[in-house]
Each structure stands twice: as structure tokens, then as C-alpha cells.
KETITI-851440 format. One record per residue (C-alpha): y, z, x; residue number from 0. Coordinates in steps of 0.05 Angstrom, whole numbers, plus 5000, padded with zeros to 4 digits. Layout:
BEGIN
SITE     y     z     x   nr
SITE     Y     Z     X  NUM
...
This chain:
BEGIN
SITE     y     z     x   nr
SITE  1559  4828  6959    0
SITE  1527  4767  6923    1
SITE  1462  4800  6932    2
SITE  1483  4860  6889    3
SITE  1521  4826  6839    4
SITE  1451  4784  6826    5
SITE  1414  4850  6823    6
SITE  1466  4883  6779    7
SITE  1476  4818  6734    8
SITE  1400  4805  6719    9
SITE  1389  4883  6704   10
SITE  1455  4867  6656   11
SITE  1406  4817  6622   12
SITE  1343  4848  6625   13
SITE  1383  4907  6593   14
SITE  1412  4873  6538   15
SITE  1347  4823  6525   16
SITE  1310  4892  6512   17
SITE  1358  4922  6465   18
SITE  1366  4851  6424   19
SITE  1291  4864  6414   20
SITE  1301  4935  6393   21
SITE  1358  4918  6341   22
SITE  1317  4854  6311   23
SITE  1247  4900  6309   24
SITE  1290  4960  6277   25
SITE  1333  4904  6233   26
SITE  1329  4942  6171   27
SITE  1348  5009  6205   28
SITE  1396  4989  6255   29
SITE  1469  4995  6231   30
SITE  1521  4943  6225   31
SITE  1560  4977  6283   32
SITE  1500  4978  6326   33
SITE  1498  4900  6324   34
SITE  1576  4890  6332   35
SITE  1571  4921  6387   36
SITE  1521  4881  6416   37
SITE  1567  4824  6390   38
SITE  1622  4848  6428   39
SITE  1586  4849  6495   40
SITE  1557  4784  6493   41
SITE  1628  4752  6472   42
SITE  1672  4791  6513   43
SITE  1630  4772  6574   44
SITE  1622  4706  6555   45
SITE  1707  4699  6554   46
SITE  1707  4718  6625   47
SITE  1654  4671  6646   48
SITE  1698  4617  6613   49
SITE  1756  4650  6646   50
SITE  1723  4642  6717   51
SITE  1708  4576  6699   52
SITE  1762  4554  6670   53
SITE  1727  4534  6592   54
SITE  1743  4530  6535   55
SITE  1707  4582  6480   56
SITE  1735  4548  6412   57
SITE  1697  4571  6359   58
SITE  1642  4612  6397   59
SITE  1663  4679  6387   60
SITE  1650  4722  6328   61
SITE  1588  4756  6304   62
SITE  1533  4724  6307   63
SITE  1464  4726  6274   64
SITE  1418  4774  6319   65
SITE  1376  4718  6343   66
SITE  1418  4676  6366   67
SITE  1450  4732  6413   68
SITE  1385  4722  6467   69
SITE  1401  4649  6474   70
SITE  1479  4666  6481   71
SITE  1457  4734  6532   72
SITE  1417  4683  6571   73
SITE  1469  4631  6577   74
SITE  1515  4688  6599   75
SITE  1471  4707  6646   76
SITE  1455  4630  6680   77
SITE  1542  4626  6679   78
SITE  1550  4684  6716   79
SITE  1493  4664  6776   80
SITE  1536  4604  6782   81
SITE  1596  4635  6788   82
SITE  1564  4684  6844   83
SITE  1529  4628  6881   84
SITE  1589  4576  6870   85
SITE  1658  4625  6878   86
SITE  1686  4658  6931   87
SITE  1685  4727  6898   88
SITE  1747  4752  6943   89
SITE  1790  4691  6907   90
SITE  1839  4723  6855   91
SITE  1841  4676  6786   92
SITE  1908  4675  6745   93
SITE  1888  4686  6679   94
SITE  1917  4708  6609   95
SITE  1890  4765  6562   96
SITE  1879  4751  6488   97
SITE  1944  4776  6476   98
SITE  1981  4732  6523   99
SITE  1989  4766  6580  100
SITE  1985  4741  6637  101
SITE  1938  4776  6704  102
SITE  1909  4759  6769  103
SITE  1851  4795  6795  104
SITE  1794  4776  6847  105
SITE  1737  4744  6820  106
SITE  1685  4806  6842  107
SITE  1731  4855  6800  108
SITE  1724  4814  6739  109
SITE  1645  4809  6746  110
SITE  1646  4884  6759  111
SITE  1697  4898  6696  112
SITE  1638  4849  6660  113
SITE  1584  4900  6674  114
SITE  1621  4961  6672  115
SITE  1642  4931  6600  116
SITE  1577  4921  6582  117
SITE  1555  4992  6606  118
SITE  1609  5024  6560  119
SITE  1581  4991  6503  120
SITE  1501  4998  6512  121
SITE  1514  5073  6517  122
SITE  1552  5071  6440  123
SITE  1500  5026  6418  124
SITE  1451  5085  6435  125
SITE  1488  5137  6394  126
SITE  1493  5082  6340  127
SITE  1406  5078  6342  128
SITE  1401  5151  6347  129
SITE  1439  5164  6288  130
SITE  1392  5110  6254  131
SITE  1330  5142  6271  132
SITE  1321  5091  6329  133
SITE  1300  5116  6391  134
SITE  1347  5091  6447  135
SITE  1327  5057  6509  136
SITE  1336  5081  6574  137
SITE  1392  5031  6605  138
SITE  1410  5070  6658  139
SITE  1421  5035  6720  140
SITE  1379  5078  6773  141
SITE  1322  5079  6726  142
SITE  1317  5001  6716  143
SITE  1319  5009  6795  144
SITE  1256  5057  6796  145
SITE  1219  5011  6747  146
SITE  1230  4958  6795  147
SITE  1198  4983  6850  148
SITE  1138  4989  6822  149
SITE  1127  4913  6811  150
């Protein structure tokens, strides 16, 4: 399992790396939605990084300017190998939503709800280019897979 959730997490940031490029080369075109989105991603799995690990995020979250989201991505990224290498996946964390809440799931469901999150929102980010005269990138999974192999 820690072998595919490396696998699944770098193609996560490969993925996103690529389409930060494709929003700052199409700045002028892209729309505001388009990089909200890619806001969103990068925050949203950067709370449950800080969830795993039990941090803080005061003042991190928000949009932020399109540069700065590769740095942020990457730091995601280097969190999350940690948290694979370091956690027993099968442990279950008590956490609480942004509305309070309170949940406990096992750590491997959270980094699967991560990508699965991040899936969700690369595919609207794709209608978002297409409707700006952007052509999308190809982020599906298998294909990152085939590209792979050939290296």
C-alpha cells in the first residue's frame, strides 16, 4: 500500500505542477475560476496534511498568487511522503471538519479522499480552460501510467 500511495501521490504532483504551468503560460486567458480551483486543491490538501500531522495552518489558506502555488504543491507533496513513510496508514486520526465536527477515519482513507479531491477538481479546471480557449491536459490517471513506462 505505501508503494501505491507514492505512485499515486507523485502523479498528484506531477499533475498539478503541469497544470500550474498551463494556467501561468495561459495567465491572461485562464479564468478566475480556473485558478480558484487550483487554489482550492492545493489548500484543501494541505489542511489534511496538517490534520495528519497535527499543525497548525493560521493564515495559509486563501488564494494565492499563481506562482507561489508550485512551492505550496511541492511542499504538499514532501508532507504527504512523510506521512506515508512515517504513519501507520491503518491508524484512524480524530479530527474536526471546518465546521466543527468532529470524525475519525484511517489515515489511508484520508490520503485517498486527498487525491480523489484533487481528481474532482482537475477535471472542472479542464471545463474551466476549454471554455477559455485553453486546451486541457490529459490528467487522467492510466495515461500518466502509459507515459511512464516509456521512461
Amino acid at each position: 500500500m505505501i508503494t501505491f500511495f507514492k505512485e499515486i501521490f507523485e502523479y498528484n504532483h506531477q499533475m498539478n505542477q503541469m497544470l500550474i504551468g498551463t494556467l501561468i503560460e495561459n495567465e491572461e486567458k485562464a479564468s478566475e475560476k480556473a485558478f480558484q480551483l487550483l487554489c482550492h486543491i492545493v489548500n484543501v490538501h494541505m489542511i489534511w496534511n496538517s490534520r495528519i500531522l497535527n499543525e497548525s495552518l493560521a493564515g495559509t489558506l486563501g488564494i494565492h498568487p499563481i506562482k507561489e502555488l508550485q512551492k505550496l504543491d511541492t511542499t504538499n507533496y514532501q508532507n504527504t511522503l512523510s506521512i506515508i513513510q512515517k504513519s501507520d496508514l491503518s491508524n484512524i486520526l480524530e479530527y474536526s471538519d471546518m465546521k466543527g465536527n468532529s470524525h475519525r477515519d484511517l489515515i489511508r482513507d484520508i490520503l485517498f479522499q486527498s487525491i480523489n479531491h484533487s481528481t474532482y477538481h482537475r477535471a472542472q479546471i479542464a471545463t474551466e480552460c476549454r471554455q477559455t480557449e485553453i486546451e486541457p491536459l490529459i490528467t487522467d490517471y492510466i495515461f500518466y501510467k502509459w507515459g511512464r513506462k516509456e521512461e
